[in-house]
N, C-alpha and C positions, 0 to 999 in steps of 0.2 A: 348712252343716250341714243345709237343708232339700232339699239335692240338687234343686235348681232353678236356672235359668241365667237372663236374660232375654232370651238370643238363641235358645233353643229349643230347639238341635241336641242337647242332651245331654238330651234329657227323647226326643225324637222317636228317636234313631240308640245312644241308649245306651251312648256311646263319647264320652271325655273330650274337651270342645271347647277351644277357646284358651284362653279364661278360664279354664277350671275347672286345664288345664296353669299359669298364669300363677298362680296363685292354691294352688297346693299347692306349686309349687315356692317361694313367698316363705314359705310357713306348713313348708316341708320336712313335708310328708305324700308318701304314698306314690297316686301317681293312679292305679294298678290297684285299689283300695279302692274306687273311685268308679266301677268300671267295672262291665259288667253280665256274671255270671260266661260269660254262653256264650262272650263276647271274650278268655276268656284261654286262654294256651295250655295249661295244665292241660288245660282240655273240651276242644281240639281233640287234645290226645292221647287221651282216653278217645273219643274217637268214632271213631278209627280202633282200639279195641282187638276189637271183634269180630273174627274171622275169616270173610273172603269166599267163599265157595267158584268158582272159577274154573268160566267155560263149556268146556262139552268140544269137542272138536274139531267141524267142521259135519259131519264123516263118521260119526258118533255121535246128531246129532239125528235124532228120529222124524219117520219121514215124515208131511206133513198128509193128514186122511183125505181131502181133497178139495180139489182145485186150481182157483185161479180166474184169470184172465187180465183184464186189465183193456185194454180198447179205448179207444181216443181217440175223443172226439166229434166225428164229420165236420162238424157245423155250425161250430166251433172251429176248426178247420184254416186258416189264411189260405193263402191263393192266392200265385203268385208275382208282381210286380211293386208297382206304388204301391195305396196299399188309396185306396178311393172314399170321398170322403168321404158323410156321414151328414146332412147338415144340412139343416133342414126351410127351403124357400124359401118366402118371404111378397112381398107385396105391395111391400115396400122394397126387392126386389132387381130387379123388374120396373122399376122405377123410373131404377135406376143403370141400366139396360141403353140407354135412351135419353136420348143424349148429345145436348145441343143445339148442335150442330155449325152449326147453320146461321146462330146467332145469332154465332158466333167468325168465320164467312167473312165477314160484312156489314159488320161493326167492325174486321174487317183486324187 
C-alpha cells in the first residue's frame, strides 16, 4: 500500500518488480495500477497521435548560403608502416643495455 519495495527497483525504474508481480497476483490486484502511467500502452498511443510532417525530397532543400569543407589534420595522418614508438628512455634502460656477458663466459 505504501508503493515501496525493499529491493528498490520499483521506486528507481517505475515499473512493477518480482515482488510487487508476486504479491498482486496472491492478493489478485491488477499490477498496471502500480505502474507509472508513462509505462502504459494507453500514453504510448497518445504519443504517437500527433502528425509528423514528412522531410521533403533533398532536391527541394534550400541551398546553404555558404559552404564549408572540412580538411583533415596533417599532424593526424599516420604514415604508412609500424608507428615508432613514444617512450621516454631513463637511466634503467641504459642499464639493460649492458649485459654482463663476461661474468656467463668465466663460470662456463
Amino acid at each position: 500500500m505504501d508503493m515501496t519495495c525493499t529491493c528498490g527497483k520499483w521506486e528507481a525504474n517505475k515499473i512493477s518488480c518480482s515482488h510487487l508481480i508476486a504479491v498482486c497476483a496472491k492478493h489478485n490486484h491488477d499490477v498496471t495500477e502500480y505502474m507509472d502511467h508513462f509505462y502504459r500502452v494507453e500514453e504510448q498511443y497518445h504519443s504517437y497521435e500527433p502528425i509528423f510532417q514528412p522531410l521533403k525530397d533533398r532536391l527541394e532543400w534550400p541551398e546553404p548560403e555558404e559552404r564549408r569543407t572540412v580538411m583533415p589534420n596533417p599532424r593526424l595522418i599516420r604514415k604508412k608502416g609500424r608507428p615508432k614508438s613514444m617512450r621516454v628512455h631513463n637511466e634503467m634502460d641504459d642499464n639493460d643495455r649492458e649485459l654482463p656477458t663476461s661474468l656467463w663466459i668465466e663460470n662456463g
